[in-house]
Structure formats: C-alpha cells, structure tokens
Steps between C-alpha positions, in 0.01 A plus 500: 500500500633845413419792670524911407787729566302650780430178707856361429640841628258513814612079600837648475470789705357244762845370504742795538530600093497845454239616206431819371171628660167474319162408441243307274240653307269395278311857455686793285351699845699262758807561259482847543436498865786243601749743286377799701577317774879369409563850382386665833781239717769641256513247194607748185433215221278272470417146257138364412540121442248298364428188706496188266660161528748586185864640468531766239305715623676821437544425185173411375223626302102515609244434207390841586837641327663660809845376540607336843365313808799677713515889542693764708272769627594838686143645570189384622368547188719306283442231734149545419479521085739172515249346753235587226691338174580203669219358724231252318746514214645204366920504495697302297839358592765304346364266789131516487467398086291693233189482739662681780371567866226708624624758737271531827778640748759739504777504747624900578799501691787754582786441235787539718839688303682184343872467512551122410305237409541131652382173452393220770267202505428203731368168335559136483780316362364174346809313451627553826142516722606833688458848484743749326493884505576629138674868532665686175583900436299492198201588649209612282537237276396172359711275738476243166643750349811553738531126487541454170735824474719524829405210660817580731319772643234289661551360913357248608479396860362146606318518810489221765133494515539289881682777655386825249668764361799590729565880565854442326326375157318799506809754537674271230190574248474891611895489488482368109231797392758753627340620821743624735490670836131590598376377205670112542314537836151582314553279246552192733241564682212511201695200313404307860149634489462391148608207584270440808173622261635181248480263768231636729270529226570153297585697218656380174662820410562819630654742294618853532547657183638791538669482875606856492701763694327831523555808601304586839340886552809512844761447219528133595550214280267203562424187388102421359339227322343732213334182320358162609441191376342211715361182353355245796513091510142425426533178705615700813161763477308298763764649718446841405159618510589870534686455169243286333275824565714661250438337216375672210310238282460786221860515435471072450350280179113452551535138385798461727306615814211291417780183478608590814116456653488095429872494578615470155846613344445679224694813326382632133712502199486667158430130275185340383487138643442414847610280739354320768754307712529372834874523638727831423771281311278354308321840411853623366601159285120562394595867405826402354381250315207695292768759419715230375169389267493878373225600750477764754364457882183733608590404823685338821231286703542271755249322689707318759590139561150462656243702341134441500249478208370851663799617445538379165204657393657857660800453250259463173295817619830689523642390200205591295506834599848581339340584139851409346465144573448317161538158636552308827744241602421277821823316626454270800775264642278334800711392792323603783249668262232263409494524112084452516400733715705724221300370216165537740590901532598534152171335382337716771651804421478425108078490520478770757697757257397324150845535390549534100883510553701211387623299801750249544555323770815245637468310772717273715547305780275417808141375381563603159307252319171596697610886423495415114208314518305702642633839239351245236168455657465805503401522127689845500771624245793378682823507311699245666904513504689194531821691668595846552671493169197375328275740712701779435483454097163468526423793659733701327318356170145622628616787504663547169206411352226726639 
C-alpha cells in the first residue's frame, strides 16, 4: 500500500524526521488560508504539491493544459490560482501513463532555501533478508539513474535487523553525504528516525528524495526531509490500523480493489487475453508463456492455492470488466486445489455472466478427471488445452482470429 507525501511526512515526523511545515487541502480556499498562515510564522517561499501516488510530478502536464503538479509560490494568492489549476484536474506523469491521476489534494508547505540536495532510503535486501539504508549526493534524481551512471556514488549500509540500526551506522551514512559538524549531528539523527518509521511501520520502502540542507531564517544550516516516499507491506496492515486509515482507494485500480475484496491477487496490464491462475509462479510461466505464443496478458490474477468456486466466480466478474480483454485463458495446476470445484465456478461463473469470449481452459492435477468432466457437461463452449503450451496457442489463436 502506498501512501501520499503528506501522510509519509506526518509517520515520519512521529519518529524524529524533520519536515518542512504544512498542510493538506483539498479546497483552492484552504490553500489560500494555510499559505496565509506559513507566511505569517515567517516562511518567504512557498510550493503547492499535488498529492497523487506518481513520481514526476513536477514535471507533468494536466489535460487542462497548465504545466506542472509542483509549484513555488510567494503570496497567498499564487498559492491560490495554482490551488485552482490543479485540483479535480487530471495530471499526467511519466509515472501515471496517458490516463493520468485525478488531483483531489494539494500539499502547501514552506519551501525552505536549498543548499544541497541528498539522497537516502530504507528497504529490504532480498538476497541477503536484511535491511540496508541506500544514501548518495545525487539527490534529486532518479536513483536508477545514478546507478546506472556513478554507481560508485551510492552507500549502502546493511542493517542487523536483531539489534537495529546502531548510532555509528548512522554517522557513517550522514558522514558519506558530506555532513559535518552540526549538520553530521542532524543528519544522524533523521537517518535513525527514518530508519525507526521503516521498521515501526512494516514498510517496504522509505525514501527521501531530496534529503536536503537548507538554509534556516537564524542563518543556520539544517537538515530536512523535503520529499517522501513510503510504500507499506500489505501483509503487515492488520498491524497498523492507523495507517490502513490512510489509504486512498482513488489513487488504486477499481478492478484491483474489488480483487482485493474476495482476497484475490490481481494487478491490470495493457494486453488482450486473460488469465486465470491459481499459484503466483504459475501466473508468470502463464504470462511468459502467451508472450512467447505472440500474445499479450490483460492481466496478473491469482486465486490462491485454495480458492473457492465463490471466488472463482469473483475472478470472471473482474475480468470481464477490463473491456480490452479479447479472450480468456484459465490455467489450473490442482495440488491442494481441487481441479472440480474449478470447473464448478467456471461453469458457474460462465452462465451467470453469459460469456461470448473464447475460453480455454488447462487443468491438472488433484481430481482432474471429475474437473473435466464436469466443463463437458456443461454443454458450454469450453476450449480445452491439453498443456500450457497447447493452451497458450490456442488462446493466442482466438484471438488472432476475431
């Protein structure tokens, strides 16, 4: 689960981080009134950002014409013709595709003099099953991009995740992005605080892009998390009902929201044939193997190692709402999954919807015989595929000829 810039920067402040101060809004009014405010406790500039779950933002267009979801303000009244242009406006991104994101909530915040920009992140190391802390001086960027460029100018600090992350990691990372004196002091003190919001908050990333130095109104240099990025562990959310509050199911897929109501894995993609497969291995090899045919996936779905024919149904109804989908491809290896009560939710799900799609369907394993059986009494038009190769080609074939 992802959450906006606003609710990732207030979890952070919970831990120590230091943000720039601000407020929501989702009226041109509020904008206006929350600048007054920031202006009256001494800020001198100001940014509008528009709160959707896409990178980009700055530079990216609305369908309205006006030109960036990121603005620098220095009246009131900038704060409100920006608040105006952008909200119930549609932005596109680089991340967001053609369609965009509707805008229903602007972040204004003080924009705090900049005098470098940093880079840090917290997330999970796969190969090695522990945290690391990612830090580069290239912030502002695409951290692919510094990968692929200057890869030597990325740190990375494993973290002992039975013990945490020691005060001496932390001056090592704040050490790396320069930060001396004061500012090493600062800087140690938000890495551990972004840290501690990672772990606290079963998050799968945190990211601060940019970590900046600024200039303070005293003269002072400080350290401030400008920008924040914070995706949770959906399988951790039970733990977290104060952050489960904060999801915004506007900024998700309709189709993958109603998935997520029969407990169903599903995420949408740009093909026309669609899959129905219990197991996420299987799902990709299922993928894989319809691109191989010269096909394209509509979609991921997974329906579990145990699902029921209630839930089988669910998956039809959902697929059947993506309009792309020309044709639909049912791939079932039954190990714990009982291959008839399969058949008896496709059959179900196939006279409760009337589908006129072409479907094939592969099936394997426990009670398979009974689950083909009972696909053939069913007098429906049941394409059947021998093995994935076979039921790939012959979905990939329905759909070449329509």
């Amino acid at each position: 689960m992802n959450v906006h810039e606003f609710q990732a920067k207030q979890l952070l402040a919970q831990y120590g981080v230091t943000v720039p101060p601000g407020e929501v809004c989702d009226q041109p009014e509020a904008a206006k009134q929350t600048a007054e405010k920031l202006l009256a406790k001494g800020a001198t500039l100001l940014v509008v950002k528009a709160q959707i779950h896409a990178g980009g933002r700055g530079k990216g267009t609305f369908k309205n014409g006006f030109r960036g979801g990121v603005k620098l303000c220095r009246t009131a009244n900038e704060v409100y013709e920006n608040a105006k242009a952008m909200l119930g406006q549609v932005l596109v991104t680089k991340q967001t595709g053609p369609e965009g994101r509707l805008v229903s909530k602007l972040l204004v915040a003080s924009a705090p003099e900049i005098q470098k920009e940093l880079y840090l992140a917290v997330l999970l190391d796969r190969a090695i099953s522990r945290p690391v802390v990612m830090a580069s001086t290239e912030g502002g960027m695409d951290i692919e991009e510094v990968a692929a460029k200057t890869p030597e100018r990325i740190l990375k600090e494993t973290v002992d995740p039975a013990v945490g992350m020691m005060p001496y990691q932390a001056r090592k990372v704040a050490a790396a992005l320069g930060l001396r004196g004061d500012l090493l002091s600062q800087g140690a003190k938000l890495i551990l605080g972004v840290y501690r919001t990672w772990w606290e908050c079963d998050a799968s990333l945190v990211e601060i892009n940019p970590l900046c130095v600024t200039s303070t109104a005293q003269g002072k240099s400080a350290v401030v998390a400008v920008d924040a990025k914070l995706s949770l562990d959906d399988n951790a959310l039970y733990r977290h009902p104060d952050i489960q509050a904060m999801r915004d199911l506007a900024e998700e897929s309709p189709l993958e929201t109603e998935a997520g109501k029969y407990s169903l894995n599903y995420i949408k993609l740009d093909g026309s044939i669609a899959c129905l497969v219990n197991g996420a291995g299987l799902a990709m090899a299922t993928m894989d193997i319809i691109q191989h045919f010269g096909g394209r996936p509509a979609n991921f779905l997974d329906v579990g190692g145990g699902a029921s024919q209630e839930q089988v149904a669910a998956a039809f109804q959902i697929i059947l709402k993506d309009a792309s989908v020309k044709s639909i491809l049912v791939n079932i290896f039954g190990g714990i999954m009982d291959c008839n009560v399969i058949a008896k939710g496709i059959v179900a799900a196939l006279r409760e919807t009337g589908l006129k799609l072409p479907l094939v369907v592969r099936l394997e394993g426990n009670n398979v015989e009974a689950g083909r059986r009972t696909l053939t009494d069913s007098g429906l038009t049941i394409i059947g595929g021998g093995s994935m190769a076979d039921a790939a080609q012959k979905v990939v074939q329905a759909v070449a000829s329509q």
